[in-house]
C-alpha positions in Angstrom: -5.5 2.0 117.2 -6.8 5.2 116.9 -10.6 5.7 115.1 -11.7 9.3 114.5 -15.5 9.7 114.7 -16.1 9.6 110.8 -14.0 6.8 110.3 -16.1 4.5 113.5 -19.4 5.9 111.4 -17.7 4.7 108.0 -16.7 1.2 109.5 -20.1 0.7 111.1 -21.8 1.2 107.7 -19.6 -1.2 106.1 -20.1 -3.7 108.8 -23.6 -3.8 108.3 -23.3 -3.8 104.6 -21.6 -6.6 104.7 -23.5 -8.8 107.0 -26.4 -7.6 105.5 -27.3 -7.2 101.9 -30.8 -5.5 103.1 -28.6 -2.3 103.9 -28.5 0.6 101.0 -26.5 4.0 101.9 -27.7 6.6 99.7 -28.3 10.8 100.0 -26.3 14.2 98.5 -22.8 13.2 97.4 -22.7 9.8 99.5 -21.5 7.7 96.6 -19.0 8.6 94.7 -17.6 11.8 96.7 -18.0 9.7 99.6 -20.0 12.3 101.4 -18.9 16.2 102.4 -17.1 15.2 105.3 -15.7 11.7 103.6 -17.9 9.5 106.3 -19.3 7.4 103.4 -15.6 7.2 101.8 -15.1 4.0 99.5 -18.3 2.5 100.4 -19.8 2.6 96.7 -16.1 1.2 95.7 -17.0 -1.9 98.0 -20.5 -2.4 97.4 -21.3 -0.9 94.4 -24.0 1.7 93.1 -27.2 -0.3 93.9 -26.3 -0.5 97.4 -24.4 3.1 97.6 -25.7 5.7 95.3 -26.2 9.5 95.0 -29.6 11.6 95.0 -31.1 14.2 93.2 -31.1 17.5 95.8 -34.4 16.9 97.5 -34.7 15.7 101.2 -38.1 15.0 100.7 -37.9 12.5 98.0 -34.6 10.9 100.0 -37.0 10.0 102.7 -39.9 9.5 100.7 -37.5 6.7 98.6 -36.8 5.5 102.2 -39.9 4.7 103.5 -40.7 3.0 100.3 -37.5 0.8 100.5 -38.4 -0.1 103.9 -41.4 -1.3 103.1 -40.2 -3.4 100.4 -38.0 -5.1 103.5 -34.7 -3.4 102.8 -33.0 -1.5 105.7 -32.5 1.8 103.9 -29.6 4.6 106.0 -30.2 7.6 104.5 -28.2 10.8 105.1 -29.6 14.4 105.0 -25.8 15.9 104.2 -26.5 18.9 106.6 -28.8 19.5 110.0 -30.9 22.4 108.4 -31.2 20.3 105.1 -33.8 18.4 107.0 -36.6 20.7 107.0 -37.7 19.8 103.2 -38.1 16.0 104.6 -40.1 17.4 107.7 -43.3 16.1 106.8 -42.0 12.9 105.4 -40.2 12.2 108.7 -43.0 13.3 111.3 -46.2 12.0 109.1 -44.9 8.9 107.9 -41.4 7.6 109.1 -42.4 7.9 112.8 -46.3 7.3 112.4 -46.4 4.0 109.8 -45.7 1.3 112.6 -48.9 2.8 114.8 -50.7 3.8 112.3 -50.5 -0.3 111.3 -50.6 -1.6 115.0 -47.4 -2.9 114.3 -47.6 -4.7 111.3 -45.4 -2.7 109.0 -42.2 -2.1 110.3 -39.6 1.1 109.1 -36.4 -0.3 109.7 -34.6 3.3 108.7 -31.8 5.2 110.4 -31.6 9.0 109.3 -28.4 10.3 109.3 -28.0 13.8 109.9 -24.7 15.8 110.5 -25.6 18.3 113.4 -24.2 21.4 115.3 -21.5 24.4 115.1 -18.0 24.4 115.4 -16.9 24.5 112.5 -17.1 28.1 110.8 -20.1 27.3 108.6 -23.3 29.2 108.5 -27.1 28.5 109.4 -28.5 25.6 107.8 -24.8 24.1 108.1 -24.5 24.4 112.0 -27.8 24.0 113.4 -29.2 21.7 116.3 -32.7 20.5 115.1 -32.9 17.5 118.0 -35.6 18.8 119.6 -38.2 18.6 116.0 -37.3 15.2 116.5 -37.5 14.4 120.3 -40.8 16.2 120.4 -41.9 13.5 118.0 -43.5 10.1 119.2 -42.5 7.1 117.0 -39.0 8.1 116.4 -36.0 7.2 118.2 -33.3 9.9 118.7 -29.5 8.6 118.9 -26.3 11.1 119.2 -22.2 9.7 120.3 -19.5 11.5 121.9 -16.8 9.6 121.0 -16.0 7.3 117.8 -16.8 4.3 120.5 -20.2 4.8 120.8 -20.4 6.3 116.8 -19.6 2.3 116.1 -21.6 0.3 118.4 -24.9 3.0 118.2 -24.8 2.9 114.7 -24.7 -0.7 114.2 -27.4 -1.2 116.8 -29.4 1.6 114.7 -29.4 -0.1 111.6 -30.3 -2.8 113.5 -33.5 -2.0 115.1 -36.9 -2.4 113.2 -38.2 1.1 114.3 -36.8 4.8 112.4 -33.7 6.1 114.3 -32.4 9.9 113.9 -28.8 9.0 114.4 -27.2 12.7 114.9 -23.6 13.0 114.6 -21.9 15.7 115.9 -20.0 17.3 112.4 -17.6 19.1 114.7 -16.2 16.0 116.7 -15.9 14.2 113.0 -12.2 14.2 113.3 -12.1 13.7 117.5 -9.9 10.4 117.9 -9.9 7.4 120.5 -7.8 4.1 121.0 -10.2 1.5 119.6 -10.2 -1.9 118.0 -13.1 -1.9 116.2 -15.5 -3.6 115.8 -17.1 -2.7 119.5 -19.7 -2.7 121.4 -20.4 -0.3 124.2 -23.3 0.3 126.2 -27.4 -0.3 125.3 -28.0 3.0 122.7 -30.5 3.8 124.9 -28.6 4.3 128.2 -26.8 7.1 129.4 -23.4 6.6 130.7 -21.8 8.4 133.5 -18.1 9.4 131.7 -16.3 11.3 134.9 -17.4 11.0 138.8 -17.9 13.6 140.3 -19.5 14.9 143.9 -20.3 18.2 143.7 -22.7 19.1 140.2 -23.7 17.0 137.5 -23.0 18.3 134.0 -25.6 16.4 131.6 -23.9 17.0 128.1 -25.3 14.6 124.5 -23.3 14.6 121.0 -20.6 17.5 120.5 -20.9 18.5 124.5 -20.2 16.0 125.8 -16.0 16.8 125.4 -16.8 20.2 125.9 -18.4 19.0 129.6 -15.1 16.7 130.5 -12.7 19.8 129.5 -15.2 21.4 132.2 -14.7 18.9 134.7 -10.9 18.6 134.3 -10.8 22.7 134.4 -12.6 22.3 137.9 -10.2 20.3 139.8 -8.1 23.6 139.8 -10.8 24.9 142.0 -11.1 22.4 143.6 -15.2 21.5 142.3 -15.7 17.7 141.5 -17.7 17.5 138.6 -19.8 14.6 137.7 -20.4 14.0 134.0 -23.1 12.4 132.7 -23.4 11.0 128.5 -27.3 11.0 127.7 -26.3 9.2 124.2 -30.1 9.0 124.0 -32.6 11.8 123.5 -35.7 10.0 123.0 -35.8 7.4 125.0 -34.3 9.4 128.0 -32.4 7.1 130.4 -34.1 9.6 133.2 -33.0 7.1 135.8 -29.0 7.5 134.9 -29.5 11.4 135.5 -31.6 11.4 138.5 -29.2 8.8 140.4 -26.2 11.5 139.5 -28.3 14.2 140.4 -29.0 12.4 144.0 -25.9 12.0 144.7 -24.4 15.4 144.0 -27.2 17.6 144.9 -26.6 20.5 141.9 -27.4 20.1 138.3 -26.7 21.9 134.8 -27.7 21.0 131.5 -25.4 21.3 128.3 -26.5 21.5 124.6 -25.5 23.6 121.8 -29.6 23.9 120.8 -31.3 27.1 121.8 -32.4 27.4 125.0 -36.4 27.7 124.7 -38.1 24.1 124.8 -34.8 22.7 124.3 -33.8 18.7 125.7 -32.7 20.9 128.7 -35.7 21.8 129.6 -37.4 18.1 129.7 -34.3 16.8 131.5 -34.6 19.9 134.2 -38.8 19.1 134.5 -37.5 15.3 135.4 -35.2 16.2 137.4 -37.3 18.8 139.4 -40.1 16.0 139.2 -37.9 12.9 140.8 -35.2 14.1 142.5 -36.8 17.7 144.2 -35.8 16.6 147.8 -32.2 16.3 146.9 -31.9 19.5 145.0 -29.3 22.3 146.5 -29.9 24.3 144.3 -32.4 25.3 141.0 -31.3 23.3 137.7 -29.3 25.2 135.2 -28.6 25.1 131.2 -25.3 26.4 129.3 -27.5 26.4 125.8 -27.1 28.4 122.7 -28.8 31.5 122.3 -32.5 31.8 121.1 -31.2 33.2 118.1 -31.0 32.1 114.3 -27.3 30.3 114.1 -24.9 33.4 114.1 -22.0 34.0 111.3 -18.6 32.3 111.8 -17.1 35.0 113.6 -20.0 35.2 116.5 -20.1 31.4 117.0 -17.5 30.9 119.7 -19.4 33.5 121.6 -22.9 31.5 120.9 -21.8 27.9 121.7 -21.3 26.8 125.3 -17.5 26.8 126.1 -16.0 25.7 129.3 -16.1 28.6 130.9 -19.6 29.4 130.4 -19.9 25.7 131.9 -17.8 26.8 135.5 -19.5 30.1 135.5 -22.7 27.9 136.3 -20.7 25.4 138.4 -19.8 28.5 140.9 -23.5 29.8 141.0 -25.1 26.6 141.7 -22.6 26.1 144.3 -22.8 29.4 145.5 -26.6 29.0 146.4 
């Protein structure tokens, strides 16, 4: 059967609904519009608007009302309805969601999973297209979860909701609609390992959320050069499954890093100091990163040219093996 994205992210939230009555849905539009890009579609129908309601517009007080649900033991999934809505909730999220269970030595527990609707690709503007991961990465306390494929937007999102410490679940807006063959419900892989998604012996492409397709259309492209590229899912950005990359790595020799974030102090650059740091002997050639630009998000008509394509992808494929 084929699942888009949205509609594994819509079924996982209604899963856990109904096993658990703990579970609210609530943000910008999430009831009874069932969200701007429908992933919340018919939830409120199901379970009613104590369970699945709509906010006033203020990120802030949506994670504030979090954190004070969470407390009271529910399991609150709140949704920020677009990456650069999140800012206003920045000190909510950094002081409080990923602080509380330290700041208690682990006696109060925030059981909440922040959805957040990330990256470009599809003709919006700043605010509506931007890659905030690495706010979030940089911050201890919070765990940082992205899919590639409606597969892992089930089974991550269920194991989210699931866990007793914050999640950032990012889902990549512009792969909403991307479909697989899946009976769901499924369960892939630990949230918190990377998978490798192609084999490959000469470079391994690292690729999380929306680039991770964009790195297989790479790899495929490459056979007709004749390069065999490995690909390697993170699915994780904070933990890292370091060990996943560095084994590719080994084995290939070359490495490049994918991400739609800007370049500067982006996830690139922490996977390209491990890699450096653990596999340095088996290196061919220096680590490279197809990023966006350091640059404010462009207009709809620069973006193709700002986000990493395939191309821009084999360009760096041919100068690491060229080294």
């Amino acid at each position: 059967m084929a699942v888009t994205l949205a509609q594994a992210v819509n079924k996982a939230l209604h899963d856990a609904m109904a096993e658990d009555d703990r579970v609210l849905v609530f943000g910008e539009d999430v009831g009874k519009l069932g969200g701007v890009f429908r992933v919340t579609d018919k939830l409120q129908d199901t379970y009613g608007e104590d369970r699945v309601f709509d906010t006033p517009l203020a990120e802030s007080g949506i994670v504030g009302t979090a954190i004070g649900l969470a407390l009271y033991g529910y399991r609150p999934v709140p949704e920020m309805q677009f990456d650069g809505f999140t800012y206003p909730a920045f000190e909510q999220i950094v002081s409080h969601v990923a602080k509380m269970r330290n700041r208690s030595r682990g006696t109060v527990k925030l059981p909440i999973t922040i959805r957040i609707p990330y990256g470009g690709g599809i003709g919006a503007v700043e605010h509506h297209s931007e890659s905030p991961e690495s706010y979030w990465v940089h911050t201890a306390g919070l765990k940082v979860f992205t899919p590639g494929n409606p597969d892992d937007a089930y089974s991550m999102m269920r194991e989210a909701i699931a866990m007793d410490d914050p999640v950032i679940f990012l889902e990549p807006k512009r792969r909403y609609w991307m479909k697989s063959d899946v009976e769901l419900p499924v369960t892939t892989e630990p949230a918190h390992q990377a998978v490798v998604r192609t084999q490959g012996t000469d470079v391994t492409v690292i690729a999380y959320g929306p680039m991770v397709k964009t790195a297989l259309e790479a790899a495929e492209a490459a056979e007709e050069e004749g390069w065999s590229i490995e690909v390697v899912d993170m699915r994780s950005l904070n933990p890292i499954d370091t060990d996943t990359i560095v084994d590719s790595v080994k084995r290939t020799g070359r490495a490049i890093v994918v991400h739609e974030a800007a370049q500067t102090l982006g996830v690139g650059a922490e996977v390209a100091a491990r890699i450096q740091e653990l596999a340095f002997y088996h290196l061919e050639a220096p680590v490279l990163r197809a990023t966006g630009f350091d640059t404010p998000y462009p207009p709809a008509k620069l973006e193709e040219y700002w986000l990493p394509n395939v191309d821009r992808i084999l360009d760096l494929v041919e100068r690491s093996l060229d080294h």
